[in-house]
MITOR-246049 format. One record per residue (C-alpha): x, y, z; residue in one letter. Coordinates in Angstrom, 2 decimals, padded with zeros to 5 digits. Layout:
ROTOR      c1      c2      c3 aa
ROTOR       X       Y       Z  A
...
END
This chain:
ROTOR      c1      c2      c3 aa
ROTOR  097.19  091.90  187.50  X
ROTOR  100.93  090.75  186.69  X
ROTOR  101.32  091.20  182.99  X
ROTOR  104.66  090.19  182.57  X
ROTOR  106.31  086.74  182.13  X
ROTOR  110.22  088.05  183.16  X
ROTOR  111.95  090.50  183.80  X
ROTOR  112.62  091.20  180.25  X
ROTOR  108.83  091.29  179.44  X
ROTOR  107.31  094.96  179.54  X
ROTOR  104.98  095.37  181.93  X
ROTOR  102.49  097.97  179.87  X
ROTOR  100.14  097.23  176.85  X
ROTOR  100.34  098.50  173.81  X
ROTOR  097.55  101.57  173.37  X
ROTOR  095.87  099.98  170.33  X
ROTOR  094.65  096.93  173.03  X
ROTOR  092.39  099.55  174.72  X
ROTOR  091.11  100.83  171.47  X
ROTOR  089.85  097.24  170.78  X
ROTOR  089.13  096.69  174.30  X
ROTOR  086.43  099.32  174.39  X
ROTOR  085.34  099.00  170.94  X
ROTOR  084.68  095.47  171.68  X
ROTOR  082.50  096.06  175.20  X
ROTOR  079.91  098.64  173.15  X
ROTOR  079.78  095.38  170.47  X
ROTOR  079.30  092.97  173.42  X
ROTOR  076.84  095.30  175.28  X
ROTOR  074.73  095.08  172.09  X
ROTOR  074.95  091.11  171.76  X
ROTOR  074.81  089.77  175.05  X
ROTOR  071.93  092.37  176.36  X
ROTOR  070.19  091.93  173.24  X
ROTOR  070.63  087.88  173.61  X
ROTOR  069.28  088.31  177.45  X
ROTOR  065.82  089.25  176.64  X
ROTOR  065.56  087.26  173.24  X
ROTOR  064.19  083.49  174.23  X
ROTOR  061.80  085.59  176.64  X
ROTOR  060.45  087.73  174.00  X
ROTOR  060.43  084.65  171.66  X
ROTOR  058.22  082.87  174.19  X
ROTOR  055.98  085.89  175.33  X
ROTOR  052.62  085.44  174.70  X
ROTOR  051.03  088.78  176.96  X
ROTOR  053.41  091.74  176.41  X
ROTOR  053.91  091.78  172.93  X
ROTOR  056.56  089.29  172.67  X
ROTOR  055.80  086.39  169.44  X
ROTOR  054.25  083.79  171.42  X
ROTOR  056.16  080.84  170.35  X
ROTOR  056.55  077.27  171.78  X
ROTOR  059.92  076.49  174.07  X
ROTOR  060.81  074.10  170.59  X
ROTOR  060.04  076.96  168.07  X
ROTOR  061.94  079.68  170.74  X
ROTOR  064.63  077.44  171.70  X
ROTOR  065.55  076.71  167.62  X
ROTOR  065.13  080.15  166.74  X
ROTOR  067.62  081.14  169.23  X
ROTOR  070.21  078.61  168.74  X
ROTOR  069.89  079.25  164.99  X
ROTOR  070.93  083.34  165.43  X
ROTOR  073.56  082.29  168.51  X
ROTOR  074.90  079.82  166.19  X
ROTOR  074.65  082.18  162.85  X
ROTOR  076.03  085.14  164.91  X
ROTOR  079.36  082.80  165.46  X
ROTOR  079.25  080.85  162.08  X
ROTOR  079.67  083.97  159.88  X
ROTOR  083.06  084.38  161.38  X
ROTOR  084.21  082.24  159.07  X
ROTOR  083.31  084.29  155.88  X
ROTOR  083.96  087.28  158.07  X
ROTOR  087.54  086.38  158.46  X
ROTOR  088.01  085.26  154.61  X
ROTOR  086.83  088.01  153.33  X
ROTOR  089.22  090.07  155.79  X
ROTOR  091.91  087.70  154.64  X
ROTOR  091.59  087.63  150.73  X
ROTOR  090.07  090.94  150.22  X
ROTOR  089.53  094.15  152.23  X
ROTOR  091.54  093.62  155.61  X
ROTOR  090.75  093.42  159.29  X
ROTOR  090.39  097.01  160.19  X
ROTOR  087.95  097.60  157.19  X
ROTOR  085.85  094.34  157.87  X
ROTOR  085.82  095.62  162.22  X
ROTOR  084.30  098.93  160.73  X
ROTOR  081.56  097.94  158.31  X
ROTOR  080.65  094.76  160.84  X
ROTOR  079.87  097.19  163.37  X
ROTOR  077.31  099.32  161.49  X
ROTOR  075.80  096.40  159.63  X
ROTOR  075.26  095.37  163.60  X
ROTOR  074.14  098.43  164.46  X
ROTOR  071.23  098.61  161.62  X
ROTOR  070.00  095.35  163.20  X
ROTOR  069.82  096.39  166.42  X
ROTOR  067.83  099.58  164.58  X
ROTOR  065.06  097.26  163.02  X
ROTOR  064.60  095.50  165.89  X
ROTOR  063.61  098.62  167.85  X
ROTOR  060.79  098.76  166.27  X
ROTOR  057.29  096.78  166.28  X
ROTOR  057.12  095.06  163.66  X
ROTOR  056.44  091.40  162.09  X
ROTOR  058.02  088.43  162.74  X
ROTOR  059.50  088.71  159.40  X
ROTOR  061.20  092.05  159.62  X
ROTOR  062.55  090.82  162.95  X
ROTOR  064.01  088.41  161.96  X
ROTOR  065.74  090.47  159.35  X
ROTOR  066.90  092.34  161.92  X
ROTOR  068.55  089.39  163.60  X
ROTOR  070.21  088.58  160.10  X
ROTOR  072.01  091.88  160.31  X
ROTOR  073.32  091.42  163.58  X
ROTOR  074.59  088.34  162.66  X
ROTOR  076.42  089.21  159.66  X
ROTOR  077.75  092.05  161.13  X
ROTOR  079.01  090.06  163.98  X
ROTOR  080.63  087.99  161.19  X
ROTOR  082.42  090.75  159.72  X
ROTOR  083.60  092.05  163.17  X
ROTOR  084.04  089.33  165.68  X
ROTOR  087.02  086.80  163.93  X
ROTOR  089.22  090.22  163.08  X
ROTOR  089.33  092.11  165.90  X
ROTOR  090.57  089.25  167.91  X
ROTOR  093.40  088.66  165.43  X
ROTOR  094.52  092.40  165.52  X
ROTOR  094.43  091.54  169.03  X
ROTOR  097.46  089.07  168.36  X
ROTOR  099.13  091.31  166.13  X
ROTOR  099.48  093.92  169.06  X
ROTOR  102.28  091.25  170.62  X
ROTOR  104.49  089.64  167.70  X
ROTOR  106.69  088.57  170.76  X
ROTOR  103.57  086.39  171.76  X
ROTOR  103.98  084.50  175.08  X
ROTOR  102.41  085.14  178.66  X
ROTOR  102.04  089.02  177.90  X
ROTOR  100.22  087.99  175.46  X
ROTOR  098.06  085.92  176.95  X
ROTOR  097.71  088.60  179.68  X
ROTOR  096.60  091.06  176.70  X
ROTOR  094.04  088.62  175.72  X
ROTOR  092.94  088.33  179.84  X
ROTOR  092.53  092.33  179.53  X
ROTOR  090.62  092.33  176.17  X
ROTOR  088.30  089.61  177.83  X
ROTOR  087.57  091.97  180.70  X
ROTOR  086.07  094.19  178.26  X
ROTOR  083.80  091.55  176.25  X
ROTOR  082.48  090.69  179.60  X
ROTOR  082.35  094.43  181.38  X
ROTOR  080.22  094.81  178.20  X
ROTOR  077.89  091.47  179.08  X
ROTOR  077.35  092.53  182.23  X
ROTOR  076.53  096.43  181.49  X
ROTOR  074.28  094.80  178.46  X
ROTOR  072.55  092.54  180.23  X
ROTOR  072.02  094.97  183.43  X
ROTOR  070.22  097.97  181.07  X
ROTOR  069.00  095.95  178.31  X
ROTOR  067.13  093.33  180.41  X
ROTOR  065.77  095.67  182.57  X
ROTOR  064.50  097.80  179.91  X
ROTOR  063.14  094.66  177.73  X
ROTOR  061.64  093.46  180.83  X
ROTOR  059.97  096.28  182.97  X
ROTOR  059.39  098.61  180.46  X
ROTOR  059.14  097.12  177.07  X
ROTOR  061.11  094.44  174.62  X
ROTOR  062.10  097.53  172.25  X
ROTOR  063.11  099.56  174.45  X
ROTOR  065.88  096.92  175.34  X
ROTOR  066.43  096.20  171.46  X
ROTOR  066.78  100.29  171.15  X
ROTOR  069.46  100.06  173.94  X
ROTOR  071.43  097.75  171.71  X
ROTOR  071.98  100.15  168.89  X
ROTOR  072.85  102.83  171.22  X
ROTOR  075.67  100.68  172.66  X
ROTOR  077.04  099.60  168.96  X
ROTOR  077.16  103.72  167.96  X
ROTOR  079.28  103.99  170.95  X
ROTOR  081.44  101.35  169.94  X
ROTOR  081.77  102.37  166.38  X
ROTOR  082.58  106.03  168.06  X
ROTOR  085.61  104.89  169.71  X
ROTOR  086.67  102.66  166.94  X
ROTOR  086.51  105.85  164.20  X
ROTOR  088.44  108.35  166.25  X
ROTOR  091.22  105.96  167.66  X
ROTOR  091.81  103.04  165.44  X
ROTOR  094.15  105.21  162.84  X
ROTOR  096.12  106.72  165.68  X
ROTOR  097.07  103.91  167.81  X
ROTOR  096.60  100.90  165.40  X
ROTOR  098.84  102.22  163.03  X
ROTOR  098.68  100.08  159.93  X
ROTOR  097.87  096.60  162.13  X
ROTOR  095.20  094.81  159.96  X
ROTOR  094.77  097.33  157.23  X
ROTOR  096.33  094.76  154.54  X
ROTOR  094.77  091.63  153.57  X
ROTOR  096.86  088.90  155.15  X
ROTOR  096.82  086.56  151.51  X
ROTOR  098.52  089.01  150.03  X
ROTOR  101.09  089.61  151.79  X
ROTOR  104.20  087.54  151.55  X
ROTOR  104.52  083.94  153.95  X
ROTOR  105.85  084.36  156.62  X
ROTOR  109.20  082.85  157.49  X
ROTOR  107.86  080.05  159.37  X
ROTOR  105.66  078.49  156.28  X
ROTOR  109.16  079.09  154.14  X
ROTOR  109.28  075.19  154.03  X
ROTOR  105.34  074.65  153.06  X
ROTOR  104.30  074.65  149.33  X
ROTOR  101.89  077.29  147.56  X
ROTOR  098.76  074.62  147.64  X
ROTOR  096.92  073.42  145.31  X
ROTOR  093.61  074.50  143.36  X
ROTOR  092.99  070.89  142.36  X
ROTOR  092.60  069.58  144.99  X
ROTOR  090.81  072.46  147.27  X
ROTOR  088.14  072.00  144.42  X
ROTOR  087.85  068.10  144.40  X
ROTOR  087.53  068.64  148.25  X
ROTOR  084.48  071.22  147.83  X
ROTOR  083.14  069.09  144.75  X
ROTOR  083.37  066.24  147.34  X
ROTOR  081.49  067.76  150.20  X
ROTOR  078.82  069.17  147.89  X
ROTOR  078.10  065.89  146.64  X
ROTOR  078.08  064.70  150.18  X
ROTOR  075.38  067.19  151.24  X
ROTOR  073.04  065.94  147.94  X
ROTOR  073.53  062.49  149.11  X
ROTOR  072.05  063.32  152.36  X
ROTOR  069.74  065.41  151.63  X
ROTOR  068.57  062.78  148.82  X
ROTOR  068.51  060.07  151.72  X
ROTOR  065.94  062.61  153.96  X
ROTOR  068.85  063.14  156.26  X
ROTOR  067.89  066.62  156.36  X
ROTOR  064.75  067.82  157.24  X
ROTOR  063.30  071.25  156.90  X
ROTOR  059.66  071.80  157.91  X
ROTOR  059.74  073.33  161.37  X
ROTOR  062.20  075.83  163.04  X
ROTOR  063.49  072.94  165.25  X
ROTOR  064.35  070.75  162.20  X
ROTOR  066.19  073.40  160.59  X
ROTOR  068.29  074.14  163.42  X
ROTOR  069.54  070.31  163.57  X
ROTOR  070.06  070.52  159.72  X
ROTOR  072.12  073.50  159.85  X
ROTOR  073.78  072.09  162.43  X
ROTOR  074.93  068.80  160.97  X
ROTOR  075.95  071.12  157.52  X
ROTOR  077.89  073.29  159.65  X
ROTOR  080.01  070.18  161.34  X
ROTOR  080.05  068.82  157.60  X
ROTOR  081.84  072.24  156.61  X
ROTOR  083.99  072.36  159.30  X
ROTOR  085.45  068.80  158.77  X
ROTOR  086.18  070.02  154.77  X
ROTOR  087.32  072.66  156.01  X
ROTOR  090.38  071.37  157.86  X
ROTOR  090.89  068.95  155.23  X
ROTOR  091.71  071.66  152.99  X
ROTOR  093.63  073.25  155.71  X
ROTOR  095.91  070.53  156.23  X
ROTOR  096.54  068.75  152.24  X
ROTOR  095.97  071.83  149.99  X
ROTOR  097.15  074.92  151.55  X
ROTOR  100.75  074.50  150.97  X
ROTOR  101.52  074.35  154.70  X
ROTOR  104.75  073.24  156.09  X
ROTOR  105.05  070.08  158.59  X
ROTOR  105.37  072.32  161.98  X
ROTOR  102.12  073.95  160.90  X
ROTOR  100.28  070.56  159.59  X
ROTOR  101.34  069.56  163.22  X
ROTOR  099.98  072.67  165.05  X
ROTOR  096.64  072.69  163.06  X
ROTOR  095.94  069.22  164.42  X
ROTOR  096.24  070.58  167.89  X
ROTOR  093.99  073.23  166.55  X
ROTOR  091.35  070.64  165.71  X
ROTOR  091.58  069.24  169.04  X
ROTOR  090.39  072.45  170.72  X
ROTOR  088.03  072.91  168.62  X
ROTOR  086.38  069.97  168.99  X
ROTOR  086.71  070.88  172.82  X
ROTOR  085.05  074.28  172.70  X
ROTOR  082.18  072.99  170.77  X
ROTOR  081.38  070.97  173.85  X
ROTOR  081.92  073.36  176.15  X
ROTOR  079.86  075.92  174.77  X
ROTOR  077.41  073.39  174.04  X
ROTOR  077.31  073.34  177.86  X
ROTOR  078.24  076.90  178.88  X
ROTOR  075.84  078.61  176.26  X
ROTOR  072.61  077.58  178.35  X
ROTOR  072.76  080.42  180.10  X
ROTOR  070.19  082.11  177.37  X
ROTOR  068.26  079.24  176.74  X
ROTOR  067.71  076.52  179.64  X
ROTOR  069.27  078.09  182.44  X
ROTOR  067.12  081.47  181.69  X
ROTOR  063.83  078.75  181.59  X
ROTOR  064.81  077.86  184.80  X
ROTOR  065.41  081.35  186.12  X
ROTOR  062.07  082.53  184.83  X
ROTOR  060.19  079.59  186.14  X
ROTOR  061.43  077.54  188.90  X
ROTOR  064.15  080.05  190.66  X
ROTOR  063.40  082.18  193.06  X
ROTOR  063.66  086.33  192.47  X
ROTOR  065.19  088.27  195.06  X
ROTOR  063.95  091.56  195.07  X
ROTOR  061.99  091.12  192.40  X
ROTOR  064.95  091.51  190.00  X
ROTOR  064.40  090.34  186.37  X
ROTOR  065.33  086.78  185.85  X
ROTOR  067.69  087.86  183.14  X
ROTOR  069.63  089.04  185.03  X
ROTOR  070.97  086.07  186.70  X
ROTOR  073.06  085.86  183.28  X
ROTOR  074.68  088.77  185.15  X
ROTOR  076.81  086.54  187.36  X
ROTOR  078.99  085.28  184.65  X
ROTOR  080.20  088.54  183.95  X
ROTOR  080.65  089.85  187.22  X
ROTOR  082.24  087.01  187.85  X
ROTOR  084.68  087.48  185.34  X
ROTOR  085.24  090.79  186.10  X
ROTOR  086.26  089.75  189.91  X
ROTOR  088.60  086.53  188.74  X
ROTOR  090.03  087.01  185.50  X
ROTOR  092.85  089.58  186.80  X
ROTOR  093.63  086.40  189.44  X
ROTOR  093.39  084.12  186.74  X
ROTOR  095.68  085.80  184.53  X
ROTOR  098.25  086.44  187.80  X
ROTOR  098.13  082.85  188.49  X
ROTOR  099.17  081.94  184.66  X
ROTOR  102.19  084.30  184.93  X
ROTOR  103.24  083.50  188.62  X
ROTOR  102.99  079.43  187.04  X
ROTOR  104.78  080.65  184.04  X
ROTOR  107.55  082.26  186.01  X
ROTOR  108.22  078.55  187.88  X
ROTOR  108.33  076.96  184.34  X
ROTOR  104.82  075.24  185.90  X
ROTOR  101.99  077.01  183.05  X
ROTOR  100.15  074.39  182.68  X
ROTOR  099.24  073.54  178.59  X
ROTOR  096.43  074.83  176.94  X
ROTOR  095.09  071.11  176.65  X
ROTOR  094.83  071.08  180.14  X
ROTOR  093.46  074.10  181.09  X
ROTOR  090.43  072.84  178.43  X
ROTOR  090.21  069.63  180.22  X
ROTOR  089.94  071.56  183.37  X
ROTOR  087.10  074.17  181.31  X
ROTOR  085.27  070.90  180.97  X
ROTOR  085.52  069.39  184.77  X
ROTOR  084.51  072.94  186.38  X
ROTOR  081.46  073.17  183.75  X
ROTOR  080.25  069.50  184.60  X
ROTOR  080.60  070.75  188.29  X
ROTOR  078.10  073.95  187.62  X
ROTOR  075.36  071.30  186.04  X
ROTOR  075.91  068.58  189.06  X
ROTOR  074.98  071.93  191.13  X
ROTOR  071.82  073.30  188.95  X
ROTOR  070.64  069.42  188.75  X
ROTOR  070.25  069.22  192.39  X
ROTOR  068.19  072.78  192.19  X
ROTOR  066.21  071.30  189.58  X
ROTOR  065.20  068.28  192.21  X
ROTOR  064.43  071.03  194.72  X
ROTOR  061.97  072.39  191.89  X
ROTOR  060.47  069.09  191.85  X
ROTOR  058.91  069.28  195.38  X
ROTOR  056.92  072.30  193.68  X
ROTOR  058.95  075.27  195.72  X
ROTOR  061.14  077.63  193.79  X
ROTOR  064.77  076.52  194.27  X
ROTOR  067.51  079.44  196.29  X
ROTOR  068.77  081.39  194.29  X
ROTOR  071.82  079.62  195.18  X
ROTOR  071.93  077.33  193.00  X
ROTOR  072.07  079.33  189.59  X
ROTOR  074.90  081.52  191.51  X
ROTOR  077.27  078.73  192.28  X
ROTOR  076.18  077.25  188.90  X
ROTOR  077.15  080.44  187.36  X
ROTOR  080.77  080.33  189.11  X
ROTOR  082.05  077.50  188.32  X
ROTOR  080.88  078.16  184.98  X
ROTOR  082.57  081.16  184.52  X
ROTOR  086.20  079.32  186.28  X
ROTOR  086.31  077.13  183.29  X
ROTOR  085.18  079.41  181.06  X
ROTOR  088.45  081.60  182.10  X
ROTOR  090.64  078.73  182.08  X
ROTOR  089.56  077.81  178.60  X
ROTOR  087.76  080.84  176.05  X
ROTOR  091.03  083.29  176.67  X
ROTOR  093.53  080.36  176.34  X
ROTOR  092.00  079.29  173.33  X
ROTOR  091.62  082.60  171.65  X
ROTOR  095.81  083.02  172.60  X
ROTOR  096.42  079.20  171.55  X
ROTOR  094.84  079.59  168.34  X
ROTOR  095.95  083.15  167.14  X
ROTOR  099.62  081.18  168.65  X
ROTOR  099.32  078.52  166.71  X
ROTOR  098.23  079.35  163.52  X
ROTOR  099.64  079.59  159.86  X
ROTOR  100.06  083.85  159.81  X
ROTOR  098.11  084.27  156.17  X
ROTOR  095.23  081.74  157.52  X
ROTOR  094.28  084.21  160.78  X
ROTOR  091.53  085.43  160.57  X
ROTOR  089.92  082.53  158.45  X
ROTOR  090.91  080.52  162.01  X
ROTOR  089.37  083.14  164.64  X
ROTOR  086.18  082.37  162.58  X
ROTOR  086.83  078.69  163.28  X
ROTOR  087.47  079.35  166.58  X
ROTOR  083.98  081.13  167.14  X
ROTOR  081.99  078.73  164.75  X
ROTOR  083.20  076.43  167.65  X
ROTOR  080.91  078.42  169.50  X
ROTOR  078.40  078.65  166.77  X
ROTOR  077.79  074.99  167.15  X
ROTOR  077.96  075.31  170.96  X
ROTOR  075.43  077.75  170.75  X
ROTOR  073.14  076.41  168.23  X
ROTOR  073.23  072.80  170.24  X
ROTOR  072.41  074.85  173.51  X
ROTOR  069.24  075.89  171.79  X
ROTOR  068.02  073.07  170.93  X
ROTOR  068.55  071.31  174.34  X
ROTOR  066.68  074.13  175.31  X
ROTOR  063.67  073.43  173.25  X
ROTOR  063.26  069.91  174.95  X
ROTOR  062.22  071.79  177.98  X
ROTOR  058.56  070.47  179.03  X
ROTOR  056.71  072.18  181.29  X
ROTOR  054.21  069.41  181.52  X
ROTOR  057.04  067.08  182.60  X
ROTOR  059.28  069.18  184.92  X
ROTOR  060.55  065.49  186.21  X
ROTOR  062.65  065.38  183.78  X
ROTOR  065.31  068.33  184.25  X
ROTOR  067.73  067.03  186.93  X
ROTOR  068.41  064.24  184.62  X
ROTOR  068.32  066.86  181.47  X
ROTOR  071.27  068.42  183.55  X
ROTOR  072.90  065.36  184.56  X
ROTOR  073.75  064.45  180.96  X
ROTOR  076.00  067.23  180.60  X
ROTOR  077.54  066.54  183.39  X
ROTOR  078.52  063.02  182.44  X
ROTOR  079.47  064.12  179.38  X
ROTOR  081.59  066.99  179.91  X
ROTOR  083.03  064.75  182.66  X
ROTOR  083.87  061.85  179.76  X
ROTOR  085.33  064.71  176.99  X
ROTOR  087.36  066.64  179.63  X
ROTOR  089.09  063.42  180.40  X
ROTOR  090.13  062.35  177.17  X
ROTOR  091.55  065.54  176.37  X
ROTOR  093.07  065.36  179.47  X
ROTOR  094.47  061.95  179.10  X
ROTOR  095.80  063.67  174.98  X
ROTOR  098.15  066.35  177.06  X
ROTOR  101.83  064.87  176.05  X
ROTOR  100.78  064.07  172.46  X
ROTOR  099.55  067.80  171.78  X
ROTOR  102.20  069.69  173.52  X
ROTOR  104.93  067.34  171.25  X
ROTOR  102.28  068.45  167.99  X
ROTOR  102.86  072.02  169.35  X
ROTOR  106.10  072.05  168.44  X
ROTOR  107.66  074.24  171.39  X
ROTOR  105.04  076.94  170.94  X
ROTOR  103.82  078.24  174.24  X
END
């Protein structure tokens, strides 16, 4: 892969990126294997698994997906405020790794779910701040950048794809804790790595919480914020959240229910959230400007993941039940393809950013969303034509769920690394890591949405999945073009940042 966007750009990484590159694929190993087998052992009702309903298994996994990514946000504050990145990377990973432990073992439904609690705070801790050391590793920022962030993606998804391979099989032909066991393994090995080469070639990157060190030079015109009115915000949304819950907006007696609750309070959250941002956190007019833009792709990922994350839930229905097996291989591991596809087109992805780069032709990060957006509405025209094949009662080629899967994983690459660059780009230096856990509750929501479409699966009314599909499509189609059609207005709010 070209990593360079001149001839005054280096051409190697910096040795810390590898460090965090393989310290991230034993973390990813863990999650994404783990997540492979999960709705199936949710929904298992003859080899141990709990037995529960697509509506109870689809909100139980869209609440951990979705709790896994909203604890960024606390991860990253309390990296922030009080103990630093490198400290919150280390004690996320064994906090994951203890969850992976209880879930080894038989147990209730209780204690497994306690398990999953630990993963997901873990996650939390780790996730948001290893990304933003990440971003520290190239102050210069730019394409090599963004080529750094292309390399450290190969690992989360050489991770996926190793994860799904051993832990599906395991969960699948030999036995659901087995596969959970797997997990822990793979987090040990991650926090290996991390312990013996994080001191030597991260140097002091993240050891310092970033609110206490000094602004940086580019928030020298923004104000120190104010108190007041980050507490009349809070005081606001609180009273928001009674009012609803007062008016039975809410609702909280089945797993489903809680799912959409938590859902709409997380989206509440989010909206005080850049409210404080943007009128009491002191920050200058360039950066008021740039967190806008921010907004904007969040509000993008959300739907894409919303999309993209249905590769655990609906997609892996649909693999299980109405896709036909080649080989007999376990139908999780069709969630194989997106990393494997990743692994084959990221390094032409990233060349293609840098050879565009070079002819002053990179496109903008809104576009490359819009284009996430068209390429995922393309994968669900695809699987919605499979699902009308599944109609006629035959199992539909496995050729469906592959080309899903690639186009898929094209806008995935032209939108998850660019917006993991963009943001760490873009925002205010002492707010980091709070905003890498904004930019994963993005996919928190994604995720926890995902599940829930999952849950209206019917097996008594197959008919309707092609049009199930088909509403993504139209929709991804509708939000890909307004962002599309917002290109000029965000690359003025950008402010010359590429």
């Amino acid at each position: 892969m070209a990593l360079s966007q001149s001839k005054n750009v280096r051409f190697t990484h910096p040795p810390g990126l590898y460090v965090l590159f393989f310290t991230e694929m034993w973390e990813r190993f863990s999650y994404y294997g783990m997540r492979a087998i999960l709705l199936l052992f949710l929904l298992d009702t003859q080899k141990g698994g709990l037995g529960f309903s697509e509506g109870e298994g689809g909100a139980v996994y869209g609440l951990y997906t979705f709790s896994v990514y909203l604890l960024s946000l606390p991860g990253g504050w309390i990296a922030d405020n009080l103990i630093g990145q490198r400290k919150s990377i280390w004690i996320g990973g064994i906090v994951i790794m203890l969850g992976h432990i209880v879930l080894a073992f038989p147990s209730t439904p209780t204690v497994f779910f306690s398990g999953l609690c630990l993963v997901a705070m873990g996650t939390g801790m780790l996730k948001p701040n290893i990304s933003s050391i990440v971003s520290e590793l190239y102050p210069e920022g730019g394409a090599r950048r963004d080529a750094g962030f292309s390399i450290f993606y190969i690992g989360i998804n050489l991770g996926s794809f190793l994860g799904i391979t051993i832990v599906g099989y395991l969960g699948q032909k030999v036995g659901w804790h087995y596969g959970f066991g797997a997990a822990a393994v793979a987090m040990f090995f991650g926090l290996i790595v991390y312990r013996i080469f994080a001191q030597q070639y991260l140097q002091d990157k993240g050891l310092h919480p970033k609110a206490k060190t000094k602004q940086s030079d580019e928030n020298a015109d923004g104000g120190a914020g104010s108190p007041t009115l980050t507490w009349a915000i809070v005081a606001m949304t609180v009273v928001a959240l009674i009012a609803l819950q007062l008016q039975n907006f809410f609702a909280w007696d089945s797993k489903k229910a809680v799912a959409t609750s938590m859902g709409s309070i997380a989206g509440i959250v989010c909206v005080a959230y850049f409210a404080n941002l943007l009128f009491a956190s002191g920050l200058s007019q360039a950066e008021r400007k740039r967190v806008l833009v921010l907004i904007v792709l969040f509000i993008g990922a959300v739907l894409f993941w919303m999309g993209f994350e249905q590769q655990g839930s609906s997609l892996q229905i649909f693999a299980d039940r109405y896709s036909e097996l080649p080989f007999g291989i376990p139908s999780s591991w069709f969630q194989n393809f997106n990393p494997f596809f990743i692994l084959v087109f990221a390094p032409i992805v990233g060349f293609l950013w840098v050879y565009l780069e070079k002819k002053s032709l990179n496109p903008n990060p809104a576009f490359k969303f819009a284009l996430g957006l068209f390429l995922l509405a393309a994968g669900y025209f695809v699987i919605a034509n499979g699902a009308n094949v599944a109609l006629t009662g035959t199992k539909a080629s496995a050729g469906f769920l592959t080309f899903t899967y690639l186009f898929h994983t094209l806008g995935e690459l032209c939108l998850s690394p660019v917006g993991l660059s963009t943001y760490t780009k873009l925002a205010p230096k002492r707010y980091l890591s709070q905003l890498m856990g904004i930019w994963f509750v993005a996919a928190a929501l994604g995720n926890l949405f995902a599940g829930l479409f999952a849950g209206n699966f019917d097996e008594e009314n197959v008919a309707q999945m092609p049009d199930m599909f088909m509403n993504i499509v139209w929709f991804a189609l509708i939000v890909g073009g307004l962002i599309f059609l917002l290109q000029k207005p965000i690359k003025k709010l950008m402010g010359g940042v590429k």
